[in-house]
N, C-alpha and C positions, 0 to 999 in steps of 0.2 A: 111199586113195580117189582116183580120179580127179577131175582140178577138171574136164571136160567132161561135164556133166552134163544130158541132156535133160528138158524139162518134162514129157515122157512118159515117164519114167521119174518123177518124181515120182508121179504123178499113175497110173500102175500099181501102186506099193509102197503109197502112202495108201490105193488102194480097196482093196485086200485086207483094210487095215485099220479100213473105213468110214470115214476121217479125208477131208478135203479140205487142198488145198494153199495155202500163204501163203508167198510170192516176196519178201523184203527186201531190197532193197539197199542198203551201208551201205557210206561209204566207207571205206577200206583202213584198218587197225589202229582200228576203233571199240570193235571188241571188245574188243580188247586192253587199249584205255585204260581202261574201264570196271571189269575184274576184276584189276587189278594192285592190290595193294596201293600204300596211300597214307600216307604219316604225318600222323597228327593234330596241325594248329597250335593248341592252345588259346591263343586271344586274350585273353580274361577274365586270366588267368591272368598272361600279359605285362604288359598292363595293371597288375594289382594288384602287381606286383614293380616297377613303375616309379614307381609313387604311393608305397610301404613305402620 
């Protein structure tokens, strides 16, 4: 896909499909950081191994 993308060109493809258009902009790797997996710290858990 090309990254030079005209707002008229959205906003053609949307009508055909009755939808309207919504413009975000998000700084660079937001996405990214969001749907990477993460490993879960259970703290509780630390906690309780430190008091035992």
């Amino acid at each position: 896909m090309e990254k030079d993308i005209r707002f008229s060109t959205y906003r053609k493809c949307v009508a055909g499909l009755g939808k309207k258009v919504l413009v975000i902009h998000l700084p660079l790797g937001t996405i990214e950081s969001m749907i990477e997996p993460k490993t879960h710290v259970n703290v509780f858990m630390k906690l309780l191994s430190k008091i035992n």
